[in-house]
C-alpha positions as CSV (number, residue, x, y, z in Angstrom):
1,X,60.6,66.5,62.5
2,X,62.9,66.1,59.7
3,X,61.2,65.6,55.8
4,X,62.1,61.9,56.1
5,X,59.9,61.3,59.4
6,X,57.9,63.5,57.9
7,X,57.5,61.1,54.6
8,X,57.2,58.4,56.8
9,X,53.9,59.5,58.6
10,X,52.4,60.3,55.4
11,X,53.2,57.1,54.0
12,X,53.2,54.2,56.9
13,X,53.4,51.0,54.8
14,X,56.2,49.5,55.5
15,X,58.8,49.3,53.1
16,X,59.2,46.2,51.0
17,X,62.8,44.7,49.7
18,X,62.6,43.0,46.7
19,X,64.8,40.5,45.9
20,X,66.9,40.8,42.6
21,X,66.6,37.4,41.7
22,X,62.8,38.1,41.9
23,X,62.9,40.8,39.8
24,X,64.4,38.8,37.1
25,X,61.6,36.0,37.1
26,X,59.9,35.9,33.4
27,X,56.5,37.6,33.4
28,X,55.0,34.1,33.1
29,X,55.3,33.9,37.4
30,X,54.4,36.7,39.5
31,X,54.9,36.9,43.2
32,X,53.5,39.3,45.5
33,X,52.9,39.8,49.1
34,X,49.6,40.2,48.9
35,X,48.6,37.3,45.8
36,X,49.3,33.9,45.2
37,X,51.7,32.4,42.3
38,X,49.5,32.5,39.1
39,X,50.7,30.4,36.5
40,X,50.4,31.1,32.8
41,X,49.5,27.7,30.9
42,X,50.2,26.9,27.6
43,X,48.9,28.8,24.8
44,X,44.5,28.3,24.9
45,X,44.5,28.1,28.3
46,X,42.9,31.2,30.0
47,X,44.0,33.4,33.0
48,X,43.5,31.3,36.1
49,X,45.0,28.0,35.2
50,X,41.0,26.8,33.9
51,X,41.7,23.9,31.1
52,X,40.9,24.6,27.6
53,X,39.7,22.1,25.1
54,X,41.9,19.7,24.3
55,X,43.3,18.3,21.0
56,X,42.8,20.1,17.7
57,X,38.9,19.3,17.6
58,X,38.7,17.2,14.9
59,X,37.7,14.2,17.2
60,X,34.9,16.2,18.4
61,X,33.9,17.3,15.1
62,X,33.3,13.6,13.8
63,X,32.0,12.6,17.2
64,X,29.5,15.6,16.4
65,X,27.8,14.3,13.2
66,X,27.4,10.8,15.1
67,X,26.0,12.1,18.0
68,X,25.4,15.7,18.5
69,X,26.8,17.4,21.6
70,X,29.1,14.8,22.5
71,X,32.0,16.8,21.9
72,X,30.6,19.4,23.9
73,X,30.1,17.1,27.1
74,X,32.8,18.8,29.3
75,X,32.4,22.6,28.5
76,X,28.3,22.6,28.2
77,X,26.3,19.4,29.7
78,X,23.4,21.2,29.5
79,X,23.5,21.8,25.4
80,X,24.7,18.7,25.0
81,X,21.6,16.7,26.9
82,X,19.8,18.6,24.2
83,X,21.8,18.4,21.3
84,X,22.0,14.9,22.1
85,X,17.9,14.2,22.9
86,X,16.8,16.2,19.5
87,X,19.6,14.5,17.1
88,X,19.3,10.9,17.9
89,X,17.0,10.2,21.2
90,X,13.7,11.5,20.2
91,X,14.6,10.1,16.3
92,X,15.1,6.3,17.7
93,X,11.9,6.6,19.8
94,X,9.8,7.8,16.1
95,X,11.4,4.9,14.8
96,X,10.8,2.7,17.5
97,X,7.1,3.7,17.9
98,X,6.6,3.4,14.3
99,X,7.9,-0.5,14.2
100,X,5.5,-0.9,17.1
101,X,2.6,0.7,15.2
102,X,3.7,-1.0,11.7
103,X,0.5,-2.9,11.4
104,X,-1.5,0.7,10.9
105,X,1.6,1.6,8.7
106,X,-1.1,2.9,5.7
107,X,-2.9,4.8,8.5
108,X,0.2,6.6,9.9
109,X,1.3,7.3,5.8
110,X,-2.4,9.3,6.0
111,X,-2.3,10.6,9.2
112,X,-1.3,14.6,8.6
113,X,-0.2,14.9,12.7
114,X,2.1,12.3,12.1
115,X,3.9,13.5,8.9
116,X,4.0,16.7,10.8
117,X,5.8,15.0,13.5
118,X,8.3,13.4,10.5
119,X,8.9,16.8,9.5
120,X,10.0,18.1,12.8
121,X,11.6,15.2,13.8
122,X,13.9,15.2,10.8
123,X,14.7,18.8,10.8
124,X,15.8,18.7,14.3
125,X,18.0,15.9,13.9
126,X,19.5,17.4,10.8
127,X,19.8,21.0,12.6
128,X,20.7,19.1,16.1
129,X,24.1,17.8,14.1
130,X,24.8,21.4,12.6
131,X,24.5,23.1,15.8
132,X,27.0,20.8,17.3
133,X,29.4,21.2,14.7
134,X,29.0,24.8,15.1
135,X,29.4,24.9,19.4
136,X,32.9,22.7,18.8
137,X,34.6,25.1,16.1
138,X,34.0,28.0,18.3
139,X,35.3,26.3,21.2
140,X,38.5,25.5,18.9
141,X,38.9,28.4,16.8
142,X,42.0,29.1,17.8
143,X,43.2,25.8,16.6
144,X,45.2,25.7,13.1
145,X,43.4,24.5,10.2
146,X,39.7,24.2,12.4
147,X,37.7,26.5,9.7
148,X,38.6,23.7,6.9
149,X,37.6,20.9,9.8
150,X,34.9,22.7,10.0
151,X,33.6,22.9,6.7
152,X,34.2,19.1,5.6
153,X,32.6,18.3,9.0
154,X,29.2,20.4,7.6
155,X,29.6,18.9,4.1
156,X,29.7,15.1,5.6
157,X,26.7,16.4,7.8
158,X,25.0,17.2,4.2
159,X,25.5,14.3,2.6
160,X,24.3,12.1,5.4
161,X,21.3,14.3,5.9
162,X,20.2,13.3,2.2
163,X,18.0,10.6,3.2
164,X,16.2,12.2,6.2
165,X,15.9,15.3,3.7
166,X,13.8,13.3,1.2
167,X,11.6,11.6,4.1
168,X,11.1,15.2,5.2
169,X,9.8,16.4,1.9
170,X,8.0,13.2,0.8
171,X,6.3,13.6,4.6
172,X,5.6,17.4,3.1
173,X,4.3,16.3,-0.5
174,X,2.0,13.3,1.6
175,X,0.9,15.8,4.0
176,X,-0.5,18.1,1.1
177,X,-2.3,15.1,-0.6
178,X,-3.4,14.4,2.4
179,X,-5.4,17.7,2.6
180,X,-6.2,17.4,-0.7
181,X,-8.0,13.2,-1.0
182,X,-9.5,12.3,2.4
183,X,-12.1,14.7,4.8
184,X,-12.8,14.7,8.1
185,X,-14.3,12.6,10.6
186,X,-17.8,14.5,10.7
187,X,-19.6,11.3,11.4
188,X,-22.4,13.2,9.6
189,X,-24.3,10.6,6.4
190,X,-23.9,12.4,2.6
191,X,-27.7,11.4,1.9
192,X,-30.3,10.0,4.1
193,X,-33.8,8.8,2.7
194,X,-36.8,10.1,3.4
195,X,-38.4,7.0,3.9
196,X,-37.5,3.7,5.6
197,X,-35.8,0.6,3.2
198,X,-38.1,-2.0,3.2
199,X,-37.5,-5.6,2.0
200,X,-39.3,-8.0,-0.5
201,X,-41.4,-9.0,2.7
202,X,-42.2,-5.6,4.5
203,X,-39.1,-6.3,7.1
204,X,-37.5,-2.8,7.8
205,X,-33.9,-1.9,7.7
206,X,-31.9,-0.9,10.8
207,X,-30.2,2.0,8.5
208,X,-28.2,2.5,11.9
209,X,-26.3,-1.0,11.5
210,X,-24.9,-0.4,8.0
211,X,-22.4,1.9,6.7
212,X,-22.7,2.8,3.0
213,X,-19.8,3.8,1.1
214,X,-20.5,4.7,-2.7
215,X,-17.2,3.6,-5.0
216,X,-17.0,5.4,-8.6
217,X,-14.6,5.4,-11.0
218,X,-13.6,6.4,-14.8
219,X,-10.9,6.8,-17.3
220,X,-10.2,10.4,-17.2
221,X,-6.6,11.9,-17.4
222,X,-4.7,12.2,-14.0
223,X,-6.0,15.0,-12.4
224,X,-8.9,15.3,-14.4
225,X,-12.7,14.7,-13.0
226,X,-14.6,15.1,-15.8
227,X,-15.3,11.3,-16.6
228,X,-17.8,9.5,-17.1
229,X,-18.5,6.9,-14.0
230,X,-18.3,3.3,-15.7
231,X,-18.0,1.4,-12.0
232,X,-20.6,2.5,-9.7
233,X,-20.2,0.2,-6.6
234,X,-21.8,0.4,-3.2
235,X,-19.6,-1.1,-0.2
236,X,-22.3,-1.7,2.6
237,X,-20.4,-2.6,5.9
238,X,-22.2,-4.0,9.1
239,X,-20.8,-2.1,11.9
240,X,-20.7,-4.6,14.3
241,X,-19.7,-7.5,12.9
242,X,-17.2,-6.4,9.9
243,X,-19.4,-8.7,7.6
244,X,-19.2,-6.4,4.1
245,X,-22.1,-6.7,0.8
246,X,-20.3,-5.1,-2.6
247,X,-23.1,-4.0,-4.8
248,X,-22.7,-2.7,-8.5
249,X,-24.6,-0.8,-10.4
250,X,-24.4,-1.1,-14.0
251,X,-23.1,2.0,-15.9
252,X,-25.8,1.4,-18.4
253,X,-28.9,2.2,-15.4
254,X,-31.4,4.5,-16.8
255,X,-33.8,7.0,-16.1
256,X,-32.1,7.6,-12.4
257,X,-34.3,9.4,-10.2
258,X,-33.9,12.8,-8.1
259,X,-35.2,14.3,-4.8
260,X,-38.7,16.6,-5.6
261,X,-37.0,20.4,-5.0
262,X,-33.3,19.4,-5.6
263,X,-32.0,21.2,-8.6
264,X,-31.3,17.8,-11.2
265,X,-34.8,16.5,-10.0
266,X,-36.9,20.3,-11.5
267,X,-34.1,19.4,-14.6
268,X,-35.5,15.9,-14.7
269,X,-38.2,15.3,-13.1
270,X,-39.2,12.1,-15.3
271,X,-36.0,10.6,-14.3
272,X,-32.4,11.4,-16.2
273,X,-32.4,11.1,-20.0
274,X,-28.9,9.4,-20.3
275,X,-26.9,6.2,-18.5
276,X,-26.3,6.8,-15.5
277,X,-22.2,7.0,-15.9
278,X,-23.0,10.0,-18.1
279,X,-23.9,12.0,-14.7
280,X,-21.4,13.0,-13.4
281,X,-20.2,14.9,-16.7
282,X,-23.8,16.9,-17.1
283,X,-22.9,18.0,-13.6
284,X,-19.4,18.8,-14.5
285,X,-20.3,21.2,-17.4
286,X,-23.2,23.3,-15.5
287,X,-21.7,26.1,-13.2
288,X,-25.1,26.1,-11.1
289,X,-25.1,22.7,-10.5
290,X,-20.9,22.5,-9.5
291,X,-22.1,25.8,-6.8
292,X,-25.1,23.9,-5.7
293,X,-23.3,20.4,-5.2
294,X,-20.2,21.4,-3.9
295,X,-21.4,23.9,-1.4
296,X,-20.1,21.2,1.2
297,X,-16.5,21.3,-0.1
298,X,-17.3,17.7,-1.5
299,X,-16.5,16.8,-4.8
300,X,-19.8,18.5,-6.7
301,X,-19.7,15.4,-9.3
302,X,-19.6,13.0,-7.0
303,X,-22.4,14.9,-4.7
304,X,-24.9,14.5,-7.3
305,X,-24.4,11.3,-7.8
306,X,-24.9,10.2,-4.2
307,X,-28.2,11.9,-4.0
308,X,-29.2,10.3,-7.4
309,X,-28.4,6.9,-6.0
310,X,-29.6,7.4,-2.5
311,X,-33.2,8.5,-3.9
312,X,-33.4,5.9,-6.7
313,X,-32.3,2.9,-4.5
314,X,-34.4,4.6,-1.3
315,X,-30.4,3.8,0.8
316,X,-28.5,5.7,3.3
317,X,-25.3,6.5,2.2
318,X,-22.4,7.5,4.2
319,X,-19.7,8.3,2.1
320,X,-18.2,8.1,-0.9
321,X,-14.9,7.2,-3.1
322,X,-14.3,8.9,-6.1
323,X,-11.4,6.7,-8.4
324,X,-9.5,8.3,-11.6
325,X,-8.6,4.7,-12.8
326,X,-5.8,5.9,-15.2
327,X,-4.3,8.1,-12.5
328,X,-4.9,4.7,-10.4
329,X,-2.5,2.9,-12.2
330,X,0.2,4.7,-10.1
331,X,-1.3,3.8,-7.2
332,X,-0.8,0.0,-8.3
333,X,2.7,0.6,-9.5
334,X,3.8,2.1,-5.8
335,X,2.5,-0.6,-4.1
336,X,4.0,-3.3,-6.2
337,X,1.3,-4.4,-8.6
338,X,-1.4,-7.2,-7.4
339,X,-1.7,-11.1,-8.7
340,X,-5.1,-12.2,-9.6
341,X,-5.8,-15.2,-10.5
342,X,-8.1,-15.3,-13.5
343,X,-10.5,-18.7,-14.8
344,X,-10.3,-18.1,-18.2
345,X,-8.8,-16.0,-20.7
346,X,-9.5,-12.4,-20.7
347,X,-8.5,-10.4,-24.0
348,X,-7.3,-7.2,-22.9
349,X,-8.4,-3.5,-24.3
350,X,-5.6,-0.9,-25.6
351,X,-3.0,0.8,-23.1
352,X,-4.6,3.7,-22.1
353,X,-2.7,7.1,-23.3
354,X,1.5,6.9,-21.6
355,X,1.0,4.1,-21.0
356,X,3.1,0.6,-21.9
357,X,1.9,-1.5,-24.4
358,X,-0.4,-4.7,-23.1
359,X,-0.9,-8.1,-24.4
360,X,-4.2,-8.6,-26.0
361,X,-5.0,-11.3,-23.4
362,X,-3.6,-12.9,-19.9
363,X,-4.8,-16.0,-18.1
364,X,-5.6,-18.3,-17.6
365,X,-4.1,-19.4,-13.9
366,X,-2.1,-16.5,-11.5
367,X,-1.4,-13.1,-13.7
368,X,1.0,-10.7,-11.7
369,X,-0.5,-7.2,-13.1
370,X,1.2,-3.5,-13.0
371,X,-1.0,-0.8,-12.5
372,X,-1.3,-0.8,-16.3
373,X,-2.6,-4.2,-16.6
374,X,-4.8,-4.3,-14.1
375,X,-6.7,-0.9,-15.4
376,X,-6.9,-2.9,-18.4
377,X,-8.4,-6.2,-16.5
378,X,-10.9,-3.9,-14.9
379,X,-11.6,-2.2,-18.2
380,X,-12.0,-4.8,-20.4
381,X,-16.0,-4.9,-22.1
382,X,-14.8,-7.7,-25.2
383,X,-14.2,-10.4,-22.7
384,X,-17.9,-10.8,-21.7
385,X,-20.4,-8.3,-20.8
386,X,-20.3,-5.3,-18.4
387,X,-22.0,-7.4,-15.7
388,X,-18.7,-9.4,-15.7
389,X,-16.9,-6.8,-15.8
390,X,-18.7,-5.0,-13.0
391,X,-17.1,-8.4,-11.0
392,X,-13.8,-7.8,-12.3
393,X,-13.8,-5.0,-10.2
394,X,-14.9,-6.1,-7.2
395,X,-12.4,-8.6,-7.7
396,X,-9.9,-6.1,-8.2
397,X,-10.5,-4.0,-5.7
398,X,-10.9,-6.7,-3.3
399,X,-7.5,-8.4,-4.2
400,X,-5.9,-4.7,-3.4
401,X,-7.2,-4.6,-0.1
402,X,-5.8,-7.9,1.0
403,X,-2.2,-7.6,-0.6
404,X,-1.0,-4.2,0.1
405,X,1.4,-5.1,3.2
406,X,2.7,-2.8,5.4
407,X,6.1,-2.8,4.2
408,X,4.9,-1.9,0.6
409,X,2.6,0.6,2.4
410,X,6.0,2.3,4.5
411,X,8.7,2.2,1.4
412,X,6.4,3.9,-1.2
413,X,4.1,6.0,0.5
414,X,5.4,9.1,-0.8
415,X,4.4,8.0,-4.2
416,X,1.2,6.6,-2.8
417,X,-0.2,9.7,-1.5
418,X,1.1,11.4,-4.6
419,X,-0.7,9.2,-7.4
420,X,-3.3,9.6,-4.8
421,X,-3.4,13.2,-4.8
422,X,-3.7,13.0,-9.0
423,X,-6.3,10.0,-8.8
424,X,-8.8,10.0,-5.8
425,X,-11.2,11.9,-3.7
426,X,-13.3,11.0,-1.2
427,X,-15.4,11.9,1.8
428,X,-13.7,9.4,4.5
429,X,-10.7,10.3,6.8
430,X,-7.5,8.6,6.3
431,X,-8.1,6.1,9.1
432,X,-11.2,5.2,8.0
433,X,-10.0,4.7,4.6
434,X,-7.2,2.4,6.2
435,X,-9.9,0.3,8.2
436,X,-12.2,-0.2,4.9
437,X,-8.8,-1.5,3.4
438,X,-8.7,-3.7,5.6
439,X,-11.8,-4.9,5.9
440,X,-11.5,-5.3,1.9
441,X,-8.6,-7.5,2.4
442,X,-10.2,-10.0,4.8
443,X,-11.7,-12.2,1.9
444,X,-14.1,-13.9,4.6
445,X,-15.9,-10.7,5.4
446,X,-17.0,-9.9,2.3
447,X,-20.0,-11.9,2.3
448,X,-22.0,-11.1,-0.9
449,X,-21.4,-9.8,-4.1
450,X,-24.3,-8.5,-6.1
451,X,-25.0,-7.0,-9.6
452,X,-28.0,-5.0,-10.0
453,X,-27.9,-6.4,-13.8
454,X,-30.1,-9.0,-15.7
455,X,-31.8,-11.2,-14.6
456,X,-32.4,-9.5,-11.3
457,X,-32.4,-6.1,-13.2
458,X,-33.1,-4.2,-16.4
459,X,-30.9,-1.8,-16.6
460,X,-32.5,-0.3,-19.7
461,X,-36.1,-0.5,-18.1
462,X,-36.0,0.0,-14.4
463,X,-38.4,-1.0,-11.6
464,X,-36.6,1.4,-8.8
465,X,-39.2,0.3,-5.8
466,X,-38.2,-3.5,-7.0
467,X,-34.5,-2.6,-7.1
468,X,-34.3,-0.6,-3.5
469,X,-36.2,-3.4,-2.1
470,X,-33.1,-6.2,-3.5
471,X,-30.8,-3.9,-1.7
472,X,-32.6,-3.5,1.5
473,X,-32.6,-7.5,1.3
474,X,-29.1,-7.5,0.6
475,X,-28.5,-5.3,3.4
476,X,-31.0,-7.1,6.1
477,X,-29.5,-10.4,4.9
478,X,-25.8,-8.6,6.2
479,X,-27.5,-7.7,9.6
480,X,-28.7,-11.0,10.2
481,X,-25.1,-13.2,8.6
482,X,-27.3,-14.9,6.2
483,X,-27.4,-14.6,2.9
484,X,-29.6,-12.6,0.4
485,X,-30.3,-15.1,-2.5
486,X,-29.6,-12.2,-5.1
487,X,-25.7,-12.6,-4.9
488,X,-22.3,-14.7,-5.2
């Protein structure tokens, strides 16, 4: 065996000619035996002929900030769906569900799950938009110029994200007031008598049928809740019906009484020695009684002054509403002021402190009213007596119940719950604030109006037995849709 037939046993491939003219083709097409003609695209295409992105990405970029992940369509369906569902599907169904809902517009403004849901919503459509922008430059990053694209492309996405950027945060501000105005649905009464109400004529009260809602307000500073309470109004709502009784008591009440064993009634136990608007600041200015009262989390203030009127007028009462009136002129303001229309001619007190300065009188006839003016309506004492004026703010506050529309509510409820936040506290969730507004602004339903002033009251000399009775008749007369004979 010679060393060639020796090679060849070793090595029994055949042999293979290549042809010259082969050997000269560019490294761009390679042919083998054994593999198929590759071809070599042009320059972004990978190994194995698979089509790159097309174009320079621009297009995709803008088509990006419109609607996220549909420049990604081709290379990743499955980001894009999501890109797509999170940047502008699950926004237009907020929106959609929120035209739907507009007639409950305050509630939603109140309702801390559904800023939360703003929040999110917002961010993911901002960060939806951002995340596209970023899946398109990568997939073009080899294209001239793309990191500039890219950058303009995030700057438009900024800009455009201004608007959903403020909802977001005015959502975050609303849902802190939120936290801070309105409580819980605990369904549980503030103060329940010990004893049934009874009327003139011995009838008894189904306390069951009636809920009780204790207004007060006063002229403190925003933010400030050491006032004195000059309006002192009881809203009694019958359940079932809707009909509503507002009842004021006059600032000037004496001699208010206090539960036997409660700390204000071993202070007083003849009865307090000042008006009864100058309670809530003795509470204010005792550390024991602030501890004792506001061992609940409820306002301590306003605590003692539910149980002072609960025992003295022998009522049930449910919850209250604690009003900063100067901090409530925002609150007026945001929602585009109110129109009252007045019989007579009403001189008006000074602006109150930052304030803008007021006419000294308005009306007769329709008077559009800031939240300025309106304070000042409310406040006024030189136009008559503080028995009128007790019904200037019932008027008031009915007047704001029936012309706060939804659209008002939805454009300015960021400053809403802000001059909320500096102006109001109160025992009621936000829904059930929003349903006593509206029960406020159906003028039919409030049936009564009463003033627990002369000649049905001495303020300065009071029968309490006599006065809880006029309110359980006030209260039976509700029940029954008739009226009382002690109101307008």
């Amino acid at each position: 065996m010679t060393l060639l037939d020796e090679h060849e046993h070793l090595d029994p491939a055949p042999r293979r000619h290549v042809d010259p003219l082969l050997a000269a083709e560019p490294l761009d097409r390679v042919v083998t035996a054994e593999y198929p003609v590759v071809e070599r695209g042009a320059p972004g295409t990978p190994l194995g002929g698979v089509a790159g992105p097309a174009g320079t990405g621009t297009a995709a970029l803008i088509a990006s900030i419109i609607v996220p992940g549909s420049g990604s369509w081709r290379r990743r369906w499955g980001l894009a769906a999501a890109l797509a569902m999170f940047g502008v599907l699950v926004p237009m169904v907020l929106a959609a569900w929120v035209y739907v809902e507009r007639a409950r517009i305050v509630a939603l403004a109140f309702d801390r799950t559904f800023l939360l849901a703003v929040m999110i919503v917002g961010v993911l459509a901002v960060v939806a938009r951002v995340a596209a922008i970023g899946e398109v430059a990568f997939a073009h990053r080899r294209s001239p110029g793309m990191a500039l694209r890219t950058v303009v492309a995030l700057l438009a996405t900024a800009v455009l994200s201004i608007p959903v950027v403020s909802i977001v945060s005015n959502a975050a501000a609303a849902r802190d007031a939120v936290s801070d105005v309105f409580g819980s649905d605990s369904g549980e009464p503030l103060y329940v008598p010990e004893t049934a109400s009874l009327t003139l004529d011995g009838g008894v009260v189904d306390a069951d049928a009636i809920t009780n809602i204790l207004v007060m307000g006063g002229d403190a500073g925003p933010g400030r809740w050491g006032m004195r309470t000059d309006t002192m109004m009881l809203i009694s709502v019958h359940d079932e019906s809707g009909r509503m009784a507002l009842t004021s008591i006059p600032r000037n009440l004496t001699s208010l009484q206090f539960p036997p064993g409660s700390p204000l009634g071993a202070e007083f136990p003849n009865g307090f020695d000042d008006l009864a608007n100058a309670l809530f600041t003795h509470v204010n200015t005792s550390p024991v009684l602030v501890d004792h009262y506001g061992r609940t989390g409820q306002q301590p203030e306003a605590m003692a002054l539910i149980e002072a009127v609960g025992y003295s007028l022998n009522v049930r009462i449910d919850d209250f509403a604690l009003v900063n009136m100067q901090g409530f002129t925002e609150v007026i303001d945001a929602v585009g002021g109110v129109t009252l229309e007045l019989g007579q001619t009403v001189p008006l007190p000074p602006s109150l402190p930052g304030e803008r300065p007021l006419p000294t009188e308005i009306g007769p006839g329709f008077v559009e009213m800031d939240g300025a003016m309106a304070i000042a309506y409310a406040r006024s004492r030189s136009a008559d007596s503080d028995y009128q004026r007790m019904g200037r703010q019932r008027q008031l506050l009915a007047a704001l119940g029936s012309q706060i529309s939804p659209t008002a509510a939805a454009g300015a409820f960021g400053a809403v719950t802000g001059a909320l936040d500096d102006s109001m506290r109160t025992s009621l969730s936000a829904g059930e604030f929003d349903t006593l507004l509206d029960q406020l602004g159906d003028n039919s339903a409030i049936t009564e109006s009463v003033g627990l002033a002369p000649p049905l009251v001495t303020p300065g000399s009071p029968d309490y037995n006599e006065i809880a009775m006029i309110v359980a008749g006030v209260q039976q007369a509700l029940i029954e849709g008739v009226p009382s004979g002690y109101g307008s």
